[in-house]
Biopython code that builds the backbone (N, CA, C, O; Angstrom):
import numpy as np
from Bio.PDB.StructureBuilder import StructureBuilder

atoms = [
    (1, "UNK", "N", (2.838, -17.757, 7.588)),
    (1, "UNK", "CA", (3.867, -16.744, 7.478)),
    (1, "UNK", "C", (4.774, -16.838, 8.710)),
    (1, "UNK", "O", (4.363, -16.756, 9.867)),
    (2, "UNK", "N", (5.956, -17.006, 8.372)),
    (2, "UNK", "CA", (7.137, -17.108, 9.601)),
    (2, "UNK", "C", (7.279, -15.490, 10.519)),
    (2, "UNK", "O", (7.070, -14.381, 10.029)),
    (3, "UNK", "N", (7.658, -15.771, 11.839)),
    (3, "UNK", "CA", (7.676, -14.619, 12.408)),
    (3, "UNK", "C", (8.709, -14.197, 12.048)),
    (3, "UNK", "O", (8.813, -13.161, 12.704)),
    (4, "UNK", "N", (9.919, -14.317, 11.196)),
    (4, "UNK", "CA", (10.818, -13.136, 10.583)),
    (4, "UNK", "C", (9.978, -12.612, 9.591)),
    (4, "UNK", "O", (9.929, -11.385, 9.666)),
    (5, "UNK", "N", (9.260, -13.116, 8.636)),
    (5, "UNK", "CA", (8.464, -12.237, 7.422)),
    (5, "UNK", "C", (7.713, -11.294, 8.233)),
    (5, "UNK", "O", (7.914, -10.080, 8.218)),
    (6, "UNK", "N", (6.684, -11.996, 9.070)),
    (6, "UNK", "CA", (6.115, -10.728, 9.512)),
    (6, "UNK", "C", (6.791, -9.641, 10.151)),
    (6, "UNK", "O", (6.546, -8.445, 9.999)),
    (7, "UNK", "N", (7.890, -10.297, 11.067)),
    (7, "UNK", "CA", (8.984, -8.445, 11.399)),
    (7, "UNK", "C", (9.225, -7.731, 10.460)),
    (7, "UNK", "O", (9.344, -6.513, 10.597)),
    (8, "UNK", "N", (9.363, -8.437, 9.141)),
    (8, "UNK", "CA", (10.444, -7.683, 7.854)),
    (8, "UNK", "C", (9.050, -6.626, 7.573)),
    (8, "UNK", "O", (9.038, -5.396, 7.629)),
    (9, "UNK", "N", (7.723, -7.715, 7.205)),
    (9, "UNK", "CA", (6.507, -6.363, 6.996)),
    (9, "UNK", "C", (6.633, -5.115, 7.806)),
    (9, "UNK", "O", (6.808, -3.963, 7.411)),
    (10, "UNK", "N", (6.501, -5.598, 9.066)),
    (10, "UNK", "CA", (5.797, -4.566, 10.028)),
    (10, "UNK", "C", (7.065, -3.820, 9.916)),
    (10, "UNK", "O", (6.658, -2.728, 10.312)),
    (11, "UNK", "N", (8.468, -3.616, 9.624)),
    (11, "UNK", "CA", (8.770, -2.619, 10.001)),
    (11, "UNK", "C", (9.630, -2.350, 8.482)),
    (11, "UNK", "O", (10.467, -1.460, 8.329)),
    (12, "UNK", "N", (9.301, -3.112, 7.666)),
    (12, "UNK", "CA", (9.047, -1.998, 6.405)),
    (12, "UNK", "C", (7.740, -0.814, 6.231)),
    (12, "UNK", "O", (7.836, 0.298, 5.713)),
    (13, "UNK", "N", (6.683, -1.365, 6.758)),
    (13, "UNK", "CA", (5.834, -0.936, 6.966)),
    (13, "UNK", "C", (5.900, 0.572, 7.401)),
    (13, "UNK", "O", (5.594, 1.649, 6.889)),
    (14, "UNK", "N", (6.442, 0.145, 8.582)),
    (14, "UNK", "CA", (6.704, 1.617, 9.920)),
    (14, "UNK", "C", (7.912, 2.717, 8.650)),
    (14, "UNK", "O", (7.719, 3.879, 8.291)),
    (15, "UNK", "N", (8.791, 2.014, 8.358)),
    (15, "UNK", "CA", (9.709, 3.009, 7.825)),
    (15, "UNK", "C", (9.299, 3.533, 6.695)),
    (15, "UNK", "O", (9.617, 4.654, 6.296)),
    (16, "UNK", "N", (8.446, 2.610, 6.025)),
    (16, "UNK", "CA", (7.872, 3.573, 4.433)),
    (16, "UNK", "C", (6.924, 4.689, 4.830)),
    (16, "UNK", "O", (6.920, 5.797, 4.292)),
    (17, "UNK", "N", (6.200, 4.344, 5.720)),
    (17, "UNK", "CA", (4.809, 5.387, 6.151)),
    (17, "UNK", "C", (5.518, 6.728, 6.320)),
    (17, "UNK", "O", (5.239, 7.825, 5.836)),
    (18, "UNK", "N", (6.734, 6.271, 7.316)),
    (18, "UNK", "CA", (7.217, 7.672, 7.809)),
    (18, "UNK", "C", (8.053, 8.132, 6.476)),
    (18, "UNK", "O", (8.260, 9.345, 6.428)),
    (19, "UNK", "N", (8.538, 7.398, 5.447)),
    (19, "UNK", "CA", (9.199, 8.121, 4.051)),
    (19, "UNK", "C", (8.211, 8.292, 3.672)),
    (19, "UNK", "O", (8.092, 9.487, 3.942)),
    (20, "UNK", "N", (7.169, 7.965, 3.137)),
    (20, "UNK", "CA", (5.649, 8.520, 2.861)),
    (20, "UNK", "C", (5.573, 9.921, 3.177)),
    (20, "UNK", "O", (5.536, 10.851, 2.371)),
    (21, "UNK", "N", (5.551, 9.982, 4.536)),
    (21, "UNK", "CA", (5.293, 11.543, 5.337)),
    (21, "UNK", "C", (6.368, 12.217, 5.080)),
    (21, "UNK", "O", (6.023, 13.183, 4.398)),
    (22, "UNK", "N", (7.576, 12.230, 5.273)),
    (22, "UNK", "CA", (8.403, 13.085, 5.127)),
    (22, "UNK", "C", (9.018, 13.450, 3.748)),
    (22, "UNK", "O", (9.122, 14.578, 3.267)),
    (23, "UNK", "N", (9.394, 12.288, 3.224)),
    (23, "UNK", "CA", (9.834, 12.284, 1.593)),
    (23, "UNK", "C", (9.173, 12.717, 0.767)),
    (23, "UNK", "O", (9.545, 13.673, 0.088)),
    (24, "UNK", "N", (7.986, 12.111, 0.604)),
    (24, "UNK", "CA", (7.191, 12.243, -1.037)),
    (24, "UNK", "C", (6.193, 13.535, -0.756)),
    (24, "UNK", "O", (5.380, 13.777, 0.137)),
    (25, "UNK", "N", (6.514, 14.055, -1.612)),
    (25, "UNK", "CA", (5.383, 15.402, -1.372)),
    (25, "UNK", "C", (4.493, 15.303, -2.616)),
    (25, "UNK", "O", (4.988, 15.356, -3.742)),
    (26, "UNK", "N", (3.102, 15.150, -2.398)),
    (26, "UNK", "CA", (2.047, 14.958, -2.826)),
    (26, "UNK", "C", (0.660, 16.341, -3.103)),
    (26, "UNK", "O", (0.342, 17.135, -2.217)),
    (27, "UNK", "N", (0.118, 16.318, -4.331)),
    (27, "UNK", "CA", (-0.466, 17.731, -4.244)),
    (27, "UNK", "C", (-1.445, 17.946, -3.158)),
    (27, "UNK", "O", (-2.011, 16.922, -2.775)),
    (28, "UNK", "N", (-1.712, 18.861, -2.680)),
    (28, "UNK", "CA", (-2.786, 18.859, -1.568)),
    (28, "UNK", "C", (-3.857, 18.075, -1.780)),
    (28, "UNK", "O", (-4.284, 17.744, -2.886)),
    (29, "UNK", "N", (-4.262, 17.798, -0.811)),
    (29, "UNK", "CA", (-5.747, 17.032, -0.605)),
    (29, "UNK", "C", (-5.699, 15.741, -1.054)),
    (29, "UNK", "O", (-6.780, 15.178, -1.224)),
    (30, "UNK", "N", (-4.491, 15.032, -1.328)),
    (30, "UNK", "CA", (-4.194, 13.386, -2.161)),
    (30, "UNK", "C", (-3.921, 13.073, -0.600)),
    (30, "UNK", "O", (-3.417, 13.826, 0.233)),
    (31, "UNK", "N", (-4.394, 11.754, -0.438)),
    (31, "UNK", "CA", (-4.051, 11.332, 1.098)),
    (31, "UNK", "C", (-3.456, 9.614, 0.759)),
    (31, "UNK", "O", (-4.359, 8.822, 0.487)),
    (32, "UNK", "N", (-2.239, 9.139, 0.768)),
    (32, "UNK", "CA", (-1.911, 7.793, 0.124)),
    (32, "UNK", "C", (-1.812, 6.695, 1.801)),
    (32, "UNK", "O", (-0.891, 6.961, 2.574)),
    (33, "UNK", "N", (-2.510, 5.896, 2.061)),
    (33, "UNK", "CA", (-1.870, 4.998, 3.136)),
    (33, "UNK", "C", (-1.394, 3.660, 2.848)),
    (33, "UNK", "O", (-1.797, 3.083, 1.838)),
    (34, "UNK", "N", (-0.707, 3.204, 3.514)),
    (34, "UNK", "CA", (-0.444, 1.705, 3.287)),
    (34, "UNK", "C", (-1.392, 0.735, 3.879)),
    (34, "UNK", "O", (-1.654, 0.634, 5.078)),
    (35, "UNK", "N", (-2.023, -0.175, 2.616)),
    (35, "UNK", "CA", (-3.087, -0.927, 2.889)),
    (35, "UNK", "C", (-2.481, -2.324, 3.376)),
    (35, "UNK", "O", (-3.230, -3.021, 4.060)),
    (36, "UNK", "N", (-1.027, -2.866, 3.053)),
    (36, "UNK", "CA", (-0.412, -3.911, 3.249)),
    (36, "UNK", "C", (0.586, -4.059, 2.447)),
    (36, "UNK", "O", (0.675, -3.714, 1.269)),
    (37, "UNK", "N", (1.474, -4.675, 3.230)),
    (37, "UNK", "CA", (2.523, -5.365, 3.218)),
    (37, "UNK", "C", (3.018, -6.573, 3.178)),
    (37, "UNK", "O", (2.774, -7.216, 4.199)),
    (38, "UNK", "N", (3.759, -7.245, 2.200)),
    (38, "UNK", "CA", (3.879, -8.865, 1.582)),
    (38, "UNK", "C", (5.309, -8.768, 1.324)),
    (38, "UNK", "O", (5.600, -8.003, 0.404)),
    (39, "UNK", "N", (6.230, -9.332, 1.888)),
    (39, "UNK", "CA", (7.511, -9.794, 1.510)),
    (39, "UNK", "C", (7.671, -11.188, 1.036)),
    (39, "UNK", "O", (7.110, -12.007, 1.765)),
    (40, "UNK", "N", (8.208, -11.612, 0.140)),
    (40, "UNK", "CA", (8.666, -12.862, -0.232)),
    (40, "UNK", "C", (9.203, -14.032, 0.687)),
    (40, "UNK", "O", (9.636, -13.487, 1.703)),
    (41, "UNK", "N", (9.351, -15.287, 0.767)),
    (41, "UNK", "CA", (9.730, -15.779, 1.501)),
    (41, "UNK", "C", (11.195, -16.235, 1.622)),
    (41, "UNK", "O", (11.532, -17.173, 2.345)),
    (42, "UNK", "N", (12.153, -15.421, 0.772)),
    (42, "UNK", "CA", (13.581, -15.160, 0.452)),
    (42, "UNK", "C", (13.969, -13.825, 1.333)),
    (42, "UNK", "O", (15.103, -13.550, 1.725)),
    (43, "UNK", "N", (12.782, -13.063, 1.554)),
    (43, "UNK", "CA", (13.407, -11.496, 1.503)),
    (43, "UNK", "C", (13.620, -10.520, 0.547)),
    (43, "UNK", "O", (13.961, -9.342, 0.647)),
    (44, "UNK", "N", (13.335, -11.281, -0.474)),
    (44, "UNK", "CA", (14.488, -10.350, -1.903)),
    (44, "UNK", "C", (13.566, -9.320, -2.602)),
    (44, "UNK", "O", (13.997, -8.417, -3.318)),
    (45, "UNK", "N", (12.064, -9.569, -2.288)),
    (45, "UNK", "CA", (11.176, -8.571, -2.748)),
    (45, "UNK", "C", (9.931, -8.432, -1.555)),
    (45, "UNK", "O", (9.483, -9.414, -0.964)),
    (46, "UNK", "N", (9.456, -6.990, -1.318)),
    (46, "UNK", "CA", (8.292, -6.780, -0.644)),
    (46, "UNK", "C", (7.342, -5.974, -1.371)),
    (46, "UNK", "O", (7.885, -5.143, -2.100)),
    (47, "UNK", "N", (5.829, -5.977, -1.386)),
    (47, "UNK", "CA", (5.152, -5.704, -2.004)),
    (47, "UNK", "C", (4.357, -4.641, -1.199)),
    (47, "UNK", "O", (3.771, -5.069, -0.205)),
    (48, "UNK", "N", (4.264, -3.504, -1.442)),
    (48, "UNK", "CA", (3.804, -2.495, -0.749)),
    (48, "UNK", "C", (2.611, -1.917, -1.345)),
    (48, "UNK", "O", (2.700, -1.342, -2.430)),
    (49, "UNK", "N", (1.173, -2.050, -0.551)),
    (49, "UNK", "CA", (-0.367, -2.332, -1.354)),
    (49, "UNK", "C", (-0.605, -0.768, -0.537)),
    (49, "UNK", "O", (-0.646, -0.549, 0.674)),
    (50, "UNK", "N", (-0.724, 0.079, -1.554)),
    (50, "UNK", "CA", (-0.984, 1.692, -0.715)),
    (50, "UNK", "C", (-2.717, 1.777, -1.421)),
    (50, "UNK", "O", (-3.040, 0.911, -2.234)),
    (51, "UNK", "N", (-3.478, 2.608, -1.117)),
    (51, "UNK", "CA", (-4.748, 2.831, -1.639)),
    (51, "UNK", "C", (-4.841, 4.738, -1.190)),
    (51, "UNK", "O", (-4.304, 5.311, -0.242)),
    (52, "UNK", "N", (-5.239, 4.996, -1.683)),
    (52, "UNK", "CA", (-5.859, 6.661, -2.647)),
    (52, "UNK", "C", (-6.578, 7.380, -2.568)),
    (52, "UNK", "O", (-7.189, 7.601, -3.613)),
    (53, "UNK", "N", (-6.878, 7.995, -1.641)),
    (53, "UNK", "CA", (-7.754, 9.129, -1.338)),
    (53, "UNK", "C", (-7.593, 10.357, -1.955)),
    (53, "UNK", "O", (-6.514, 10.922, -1.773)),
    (54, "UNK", "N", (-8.529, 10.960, -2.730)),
    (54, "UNK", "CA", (-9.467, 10.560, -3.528)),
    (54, "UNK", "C", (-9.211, 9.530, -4.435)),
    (54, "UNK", "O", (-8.099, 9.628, -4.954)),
    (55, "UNK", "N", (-9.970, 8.442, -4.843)),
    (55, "UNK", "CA", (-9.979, 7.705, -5.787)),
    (55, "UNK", "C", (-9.917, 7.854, -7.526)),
    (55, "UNK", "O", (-9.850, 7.066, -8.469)),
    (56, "UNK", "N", (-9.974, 9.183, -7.368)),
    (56, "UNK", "CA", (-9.520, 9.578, -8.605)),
    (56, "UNK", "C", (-8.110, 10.034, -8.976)),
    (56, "UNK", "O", (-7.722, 9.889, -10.135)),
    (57, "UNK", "N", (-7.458, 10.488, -8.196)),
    (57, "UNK", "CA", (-5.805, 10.973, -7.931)),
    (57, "UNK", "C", (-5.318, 9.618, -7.930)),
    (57, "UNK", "O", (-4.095, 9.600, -7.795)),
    (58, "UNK", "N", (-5.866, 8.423, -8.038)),
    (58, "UNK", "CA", (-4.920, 7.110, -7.908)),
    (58, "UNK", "C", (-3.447, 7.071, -9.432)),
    (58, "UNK", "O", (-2.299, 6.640, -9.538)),
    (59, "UNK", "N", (-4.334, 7.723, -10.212)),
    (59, "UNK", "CA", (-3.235, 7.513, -11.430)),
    (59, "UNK", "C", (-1.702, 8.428, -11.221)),
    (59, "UNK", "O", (-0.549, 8.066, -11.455)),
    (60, "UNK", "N", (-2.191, 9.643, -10.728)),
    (60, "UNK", "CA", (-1.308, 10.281, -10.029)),
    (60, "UNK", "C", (-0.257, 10.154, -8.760)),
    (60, "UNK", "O", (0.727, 10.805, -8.407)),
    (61, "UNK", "N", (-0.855, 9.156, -8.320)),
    (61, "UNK", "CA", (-0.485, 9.369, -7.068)),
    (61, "UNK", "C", (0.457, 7.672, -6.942)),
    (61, "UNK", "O", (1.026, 7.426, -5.879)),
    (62, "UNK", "N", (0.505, 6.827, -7.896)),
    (62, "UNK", "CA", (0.924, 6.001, -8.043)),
    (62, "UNK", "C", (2.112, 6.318, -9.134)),
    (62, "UNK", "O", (3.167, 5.711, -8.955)),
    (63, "UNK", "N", (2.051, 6.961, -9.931)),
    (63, "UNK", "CA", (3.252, 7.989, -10.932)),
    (63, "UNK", "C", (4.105, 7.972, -10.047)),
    (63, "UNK", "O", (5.155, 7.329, -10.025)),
    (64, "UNK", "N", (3.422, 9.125, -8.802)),
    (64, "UNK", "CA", (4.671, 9.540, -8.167)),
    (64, "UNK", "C", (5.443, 8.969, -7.177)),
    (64, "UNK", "O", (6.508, 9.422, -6.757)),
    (65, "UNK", "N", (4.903, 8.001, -6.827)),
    (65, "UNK", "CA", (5.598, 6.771, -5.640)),
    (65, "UNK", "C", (6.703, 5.709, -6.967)),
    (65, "UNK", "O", (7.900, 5.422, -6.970)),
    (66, "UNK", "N", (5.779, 5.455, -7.755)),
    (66, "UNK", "CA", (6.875, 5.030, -8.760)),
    (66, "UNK", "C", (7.881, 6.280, -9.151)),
    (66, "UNK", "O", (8.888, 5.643, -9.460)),
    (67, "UNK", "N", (8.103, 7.185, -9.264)),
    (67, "UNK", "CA", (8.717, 7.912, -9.534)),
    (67, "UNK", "C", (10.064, 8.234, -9.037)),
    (67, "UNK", "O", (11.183, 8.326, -9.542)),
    (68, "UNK", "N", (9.381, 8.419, -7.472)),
    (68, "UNK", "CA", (10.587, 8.358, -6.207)),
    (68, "UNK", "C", (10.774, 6.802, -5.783)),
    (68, "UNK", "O", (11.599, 6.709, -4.874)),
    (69, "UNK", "N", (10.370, 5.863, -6.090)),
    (69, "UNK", "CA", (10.892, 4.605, -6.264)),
    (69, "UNK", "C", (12.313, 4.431, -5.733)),
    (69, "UNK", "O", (12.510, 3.749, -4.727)),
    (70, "UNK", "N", (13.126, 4.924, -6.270)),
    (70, "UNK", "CA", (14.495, 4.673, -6.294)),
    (70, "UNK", "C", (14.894, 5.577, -5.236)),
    (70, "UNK", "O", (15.825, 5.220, -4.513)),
    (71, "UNK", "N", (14.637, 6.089, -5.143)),
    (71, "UNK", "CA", (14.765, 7.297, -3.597)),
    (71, "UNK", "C", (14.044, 6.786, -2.350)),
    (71, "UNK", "O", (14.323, 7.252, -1.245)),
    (72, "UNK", "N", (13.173, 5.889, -2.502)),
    (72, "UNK", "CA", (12.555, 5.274, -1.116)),
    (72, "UNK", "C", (13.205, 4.088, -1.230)),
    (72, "UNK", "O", (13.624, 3.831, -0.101)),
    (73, "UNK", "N", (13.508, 3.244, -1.971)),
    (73, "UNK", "CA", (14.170, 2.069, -2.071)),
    (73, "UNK", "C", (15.862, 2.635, -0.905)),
    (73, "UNK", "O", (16.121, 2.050, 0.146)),
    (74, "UNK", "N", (16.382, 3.340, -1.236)),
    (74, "UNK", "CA", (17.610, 3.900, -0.652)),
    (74, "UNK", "C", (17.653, 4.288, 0.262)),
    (74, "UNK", "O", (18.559, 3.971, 1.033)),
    (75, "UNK", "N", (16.639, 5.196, 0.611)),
    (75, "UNK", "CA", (16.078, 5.278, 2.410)),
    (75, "UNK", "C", (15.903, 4.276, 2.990)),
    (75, "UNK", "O", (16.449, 3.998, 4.058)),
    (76, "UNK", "N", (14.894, 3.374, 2.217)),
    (76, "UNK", "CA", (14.971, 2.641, 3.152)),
    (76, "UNK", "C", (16.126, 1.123, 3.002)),
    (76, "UNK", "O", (16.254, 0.301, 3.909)),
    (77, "UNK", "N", (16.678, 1.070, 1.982)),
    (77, "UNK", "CA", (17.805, 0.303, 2.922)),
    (77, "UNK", "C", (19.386, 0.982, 4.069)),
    (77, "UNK", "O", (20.313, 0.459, 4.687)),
    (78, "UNK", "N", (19.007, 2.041, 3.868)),
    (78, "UNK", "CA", (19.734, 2.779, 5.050)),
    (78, "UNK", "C", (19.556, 2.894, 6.050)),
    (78, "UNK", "O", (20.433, 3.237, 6.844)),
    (79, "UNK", "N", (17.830, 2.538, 6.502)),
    (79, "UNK", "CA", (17.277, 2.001, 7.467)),
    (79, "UNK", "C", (17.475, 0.723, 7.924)),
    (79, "UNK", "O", (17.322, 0.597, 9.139)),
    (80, "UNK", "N", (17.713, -0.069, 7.429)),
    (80, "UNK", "CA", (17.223, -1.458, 7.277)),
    (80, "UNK", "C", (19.009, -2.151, 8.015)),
    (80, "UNK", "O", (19.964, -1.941, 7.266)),
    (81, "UNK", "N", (19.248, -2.712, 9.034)),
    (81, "UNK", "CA", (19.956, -2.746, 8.970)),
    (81, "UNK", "C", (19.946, -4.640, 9.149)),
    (81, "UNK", "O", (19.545, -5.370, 10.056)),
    (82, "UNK", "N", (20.489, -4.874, 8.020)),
    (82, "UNK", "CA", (20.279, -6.718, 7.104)),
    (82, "UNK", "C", (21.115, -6.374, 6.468)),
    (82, "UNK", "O", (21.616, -5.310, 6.105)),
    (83, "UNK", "N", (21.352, -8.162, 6.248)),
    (83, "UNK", "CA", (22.522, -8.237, 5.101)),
    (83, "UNK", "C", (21.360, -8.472, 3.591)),
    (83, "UNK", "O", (21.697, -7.757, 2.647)),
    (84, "UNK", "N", (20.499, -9.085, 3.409)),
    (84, "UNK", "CA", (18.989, -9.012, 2.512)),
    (84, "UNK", "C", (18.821, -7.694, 2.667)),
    (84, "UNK", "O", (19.049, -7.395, 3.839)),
    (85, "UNK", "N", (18.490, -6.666, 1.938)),
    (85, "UNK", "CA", (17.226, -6.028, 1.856)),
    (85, "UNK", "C", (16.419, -5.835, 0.504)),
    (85, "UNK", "O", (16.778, -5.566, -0.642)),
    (86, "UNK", "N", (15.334, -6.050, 1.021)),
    (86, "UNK", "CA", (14.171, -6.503, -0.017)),
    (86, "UNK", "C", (13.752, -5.134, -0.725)),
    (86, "UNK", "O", (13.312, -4.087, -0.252)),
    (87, "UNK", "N", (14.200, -5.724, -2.697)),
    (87, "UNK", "CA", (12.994, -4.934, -3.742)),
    (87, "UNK", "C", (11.649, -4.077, -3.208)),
    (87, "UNK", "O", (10.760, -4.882, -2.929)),
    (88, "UNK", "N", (11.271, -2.810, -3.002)),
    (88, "UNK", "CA", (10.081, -2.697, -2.975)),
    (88, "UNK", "C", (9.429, -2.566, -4.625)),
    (88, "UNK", "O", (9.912, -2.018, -5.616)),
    (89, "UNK", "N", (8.367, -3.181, -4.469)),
    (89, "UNK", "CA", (7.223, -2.852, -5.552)),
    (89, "UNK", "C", (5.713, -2.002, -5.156)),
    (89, "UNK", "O", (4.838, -2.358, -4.366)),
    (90, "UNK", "N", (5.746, -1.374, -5.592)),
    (90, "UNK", "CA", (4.347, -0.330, -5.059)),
    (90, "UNK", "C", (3.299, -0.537, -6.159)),
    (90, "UNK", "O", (3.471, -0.218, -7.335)),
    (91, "UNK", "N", (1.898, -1.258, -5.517)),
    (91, "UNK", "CA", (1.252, -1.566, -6.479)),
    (91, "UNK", "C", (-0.297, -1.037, -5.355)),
    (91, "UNK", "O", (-0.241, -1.107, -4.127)),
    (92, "UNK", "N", (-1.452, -0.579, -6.062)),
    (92, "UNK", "CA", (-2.222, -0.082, -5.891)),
    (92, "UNK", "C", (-3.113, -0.886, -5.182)),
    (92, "UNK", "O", (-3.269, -1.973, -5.738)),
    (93, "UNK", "N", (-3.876, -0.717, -3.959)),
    (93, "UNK", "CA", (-4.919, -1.768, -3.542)),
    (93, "UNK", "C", (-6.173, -1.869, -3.460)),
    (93, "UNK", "O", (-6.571, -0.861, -2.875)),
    (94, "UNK", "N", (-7.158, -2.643, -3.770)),
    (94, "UNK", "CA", (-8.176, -2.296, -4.426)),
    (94, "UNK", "C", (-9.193, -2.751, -3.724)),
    (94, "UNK", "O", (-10.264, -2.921, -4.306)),
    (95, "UNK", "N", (-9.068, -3.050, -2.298)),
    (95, "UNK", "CA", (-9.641, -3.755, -1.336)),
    (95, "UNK", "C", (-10.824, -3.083, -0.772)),
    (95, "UNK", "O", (-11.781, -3.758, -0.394)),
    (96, "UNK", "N", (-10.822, -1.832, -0.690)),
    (96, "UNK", "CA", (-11.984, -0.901, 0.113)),
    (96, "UNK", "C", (-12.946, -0.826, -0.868)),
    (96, "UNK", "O", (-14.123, -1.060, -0.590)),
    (97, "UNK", "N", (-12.483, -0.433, -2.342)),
    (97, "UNK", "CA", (-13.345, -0.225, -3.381)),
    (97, "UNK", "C", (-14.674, -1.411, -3.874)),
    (97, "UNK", "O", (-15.858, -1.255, -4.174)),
    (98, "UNK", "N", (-13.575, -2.870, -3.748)),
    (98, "UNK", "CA", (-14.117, -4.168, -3.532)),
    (98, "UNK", "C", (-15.256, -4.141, -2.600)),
    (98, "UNK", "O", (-16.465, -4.136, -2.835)),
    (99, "UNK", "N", (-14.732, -4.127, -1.708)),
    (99, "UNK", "CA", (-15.624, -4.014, -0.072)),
    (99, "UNK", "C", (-17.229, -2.957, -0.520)),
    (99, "UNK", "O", (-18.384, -3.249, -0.211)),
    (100, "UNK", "N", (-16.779, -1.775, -1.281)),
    (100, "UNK", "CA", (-17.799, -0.994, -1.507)),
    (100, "UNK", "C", (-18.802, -1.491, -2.748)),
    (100, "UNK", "O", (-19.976, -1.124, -2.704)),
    (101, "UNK", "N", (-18.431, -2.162, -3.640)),
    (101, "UNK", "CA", (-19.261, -2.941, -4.462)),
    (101, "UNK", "C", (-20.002, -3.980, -4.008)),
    (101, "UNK", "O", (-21.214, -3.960, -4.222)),
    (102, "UNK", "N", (-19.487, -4.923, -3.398)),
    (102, "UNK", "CA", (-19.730, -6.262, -2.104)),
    (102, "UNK", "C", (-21.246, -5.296, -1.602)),
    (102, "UNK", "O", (-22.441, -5.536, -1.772)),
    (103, "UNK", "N", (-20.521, -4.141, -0.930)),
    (103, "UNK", "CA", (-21.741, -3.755, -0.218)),
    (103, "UNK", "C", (-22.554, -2.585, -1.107)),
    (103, "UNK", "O", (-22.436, -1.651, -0.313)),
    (104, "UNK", "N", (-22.929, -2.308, -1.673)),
    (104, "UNK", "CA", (-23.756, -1.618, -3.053)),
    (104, "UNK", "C", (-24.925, -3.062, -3.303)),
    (104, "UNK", "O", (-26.094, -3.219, -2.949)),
    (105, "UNK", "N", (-23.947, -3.966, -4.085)),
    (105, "UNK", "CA", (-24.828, -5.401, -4.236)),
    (105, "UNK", "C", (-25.476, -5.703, -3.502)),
    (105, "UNK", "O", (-26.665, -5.621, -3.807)),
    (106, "UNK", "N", (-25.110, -6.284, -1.965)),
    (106, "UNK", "CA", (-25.854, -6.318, -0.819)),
    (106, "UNK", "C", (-27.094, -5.472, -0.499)),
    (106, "UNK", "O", (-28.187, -6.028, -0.386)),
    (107, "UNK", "N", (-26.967, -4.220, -0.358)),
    (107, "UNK", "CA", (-28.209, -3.338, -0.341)),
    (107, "UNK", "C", (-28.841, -3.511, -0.995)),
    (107, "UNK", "O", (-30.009, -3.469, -0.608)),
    (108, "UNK", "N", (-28.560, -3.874, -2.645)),
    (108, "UNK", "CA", (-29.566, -3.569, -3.422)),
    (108, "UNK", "C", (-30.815, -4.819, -3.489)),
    (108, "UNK", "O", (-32.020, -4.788, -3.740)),
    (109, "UNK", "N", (-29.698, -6.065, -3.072)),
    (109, "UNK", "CA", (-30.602, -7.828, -2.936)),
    (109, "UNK", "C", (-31.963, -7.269, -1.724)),
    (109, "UNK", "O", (-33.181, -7.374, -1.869)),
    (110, "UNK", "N", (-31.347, -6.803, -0.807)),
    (110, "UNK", "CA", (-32.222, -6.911, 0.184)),
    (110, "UNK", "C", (-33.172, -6.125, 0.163)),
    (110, "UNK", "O", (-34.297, -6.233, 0.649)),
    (111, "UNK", "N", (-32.616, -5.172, -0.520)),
    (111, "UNK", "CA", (-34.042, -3.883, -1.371)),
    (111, "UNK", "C", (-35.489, -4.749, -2.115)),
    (111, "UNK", "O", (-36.677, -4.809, -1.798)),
    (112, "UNK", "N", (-34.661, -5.350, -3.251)),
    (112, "UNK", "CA", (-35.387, -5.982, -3.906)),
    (112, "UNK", "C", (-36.247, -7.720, -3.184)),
    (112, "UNK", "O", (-37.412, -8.109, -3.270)),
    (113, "UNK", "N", (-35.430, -8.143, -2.746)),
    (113, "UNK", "CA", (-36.499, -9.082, -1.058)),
    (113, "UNK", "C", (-37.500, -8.459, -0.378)),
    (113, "UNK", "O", (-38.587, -8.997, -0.165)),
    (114, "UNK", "N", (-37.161, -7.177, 0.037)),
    (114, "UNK", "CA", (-38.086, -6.638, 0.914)),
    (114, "UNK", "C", (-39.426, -5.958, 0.029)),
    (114, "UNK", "O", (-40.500, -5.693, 0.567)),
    (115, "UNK", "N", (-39.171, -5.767, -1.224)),
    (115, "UNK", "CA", (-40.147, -5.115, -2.400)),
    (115, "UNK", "C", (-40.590, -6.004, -2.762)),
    (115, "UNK", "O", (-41.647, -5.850, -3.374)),
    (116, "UNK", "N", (-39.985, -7.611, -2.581)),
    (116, "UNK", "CA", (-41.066, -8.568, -3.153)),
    (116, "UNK", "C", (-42.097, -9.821, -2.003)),
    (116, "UNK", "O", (-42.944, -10.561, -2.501)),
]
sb = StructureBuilder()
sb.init_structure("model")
sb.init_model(0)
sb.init_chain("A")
sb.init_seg("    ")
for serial, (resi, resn, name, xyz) in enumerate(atoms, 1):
    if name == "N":
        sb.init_residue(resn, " ", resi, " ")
    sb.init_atom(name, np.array(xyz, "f"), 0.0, 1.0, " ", f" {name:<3s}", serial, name[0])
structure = sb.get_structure()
């Protein structure tokens, strides 16, 4: 990854979190963070990987980021000051949940080693 992609992440990054916080209002107790950030190697699209606290509000809580879509897209190229600014796509990340199956499995091998 070239060190312009990674600037373009990190401070799409910084500016969505803070439209996150200030913009999108979310029902109590939904907590959304950004798990990662992927821009193209054009610029022309970035991929914004948020994950869901509680894990059940994910259907919800992905509605409404798609929803205001077009309202964070506009913030943030008003931020952005490029002659490019990159598509966001907001797609759900499924990495911790992964991580928690990985380790469920794990416990259970070594359960069953130690019982035999």
């Amino acid at each position: 990854m070239t060190h312009r992609i990674e600037k373009m992440n990190s401070l799409v990054r910084e500016i969505f979190s803070e439209l996150l916080d200030q913009e999108i209002s979310l029902k109590q107790g939904v907590l959304v963070t950004i798990a990662k950030v992927d821009t193209t190697p054009d610029l022309r699209y970035t991929r914004v990987s948020v994950s869901v606290f509680p894990e059940q509000e994910e259907g919800y809580a992905l509605a409404t980021l798609r929803h205001e879509q077009s309202r964070l897209q506009k913030a943030l190229n008003s931020k952005l000051s490029m002659k490019i600014r990159p598509r966001i796509l907001i797609e759900s990340d499924h990495t911790e949940q992964s991580a928690d199956v990985i380790e469920k499995l794990l416990r259970e091998i070594k359960r069953e080693t130690r019982d035999n």
